[in-house]
C-alpha positions in Angstrom: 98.4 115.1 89.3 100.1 111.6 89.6 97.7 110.5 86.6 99.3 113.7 84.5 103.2 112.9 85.1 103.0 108.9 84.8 99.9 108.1 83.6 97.5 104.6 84.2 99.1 102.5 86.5 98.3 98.7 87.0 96.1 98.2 89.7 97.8 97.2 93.1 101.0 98.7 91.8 101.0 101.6 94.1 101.6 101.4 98.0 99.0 101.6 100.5 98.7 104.7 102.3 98.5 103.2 105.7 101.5 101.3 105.0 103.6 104.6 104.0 102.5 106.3 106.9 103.8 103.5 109.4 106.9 103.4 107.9 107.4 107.2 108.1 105.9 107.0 111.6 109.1 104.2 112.9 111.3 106.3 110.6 111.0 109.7 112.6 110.5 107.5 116.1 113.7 106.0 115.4 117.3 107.2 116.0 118.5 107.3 112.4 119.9 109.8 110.7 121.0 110.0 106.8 119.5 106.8 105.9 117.4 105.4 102.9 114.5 103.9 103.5 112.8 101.7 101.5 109.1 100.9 101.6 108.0 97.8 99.5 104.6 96.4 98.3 105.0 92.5 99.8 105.6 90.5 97.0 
């Protein structure tokens, strides 16, 4: 599906699952509410 809308993507440009998972996992364990947050490949 991701293939259809965007098409080939450069290797390594995509996030790991794991890492997206983590970050949602602090995200709901946390006490914020209404904010952004913004997962990044390390550079």
């Amino acid at each position: 599906m991701r293939f259809k809308a965007f098409g080939k993507e450069p290797d390594g440009s995509l996030l790991e699952p794991e890492k997206v998972a983590e970050a949602s996992l602090k995200t709901l364990l946390s006490d914020l509410t209404g904010q952004v947050i913004d997962v990044r490949r390390d550079s």
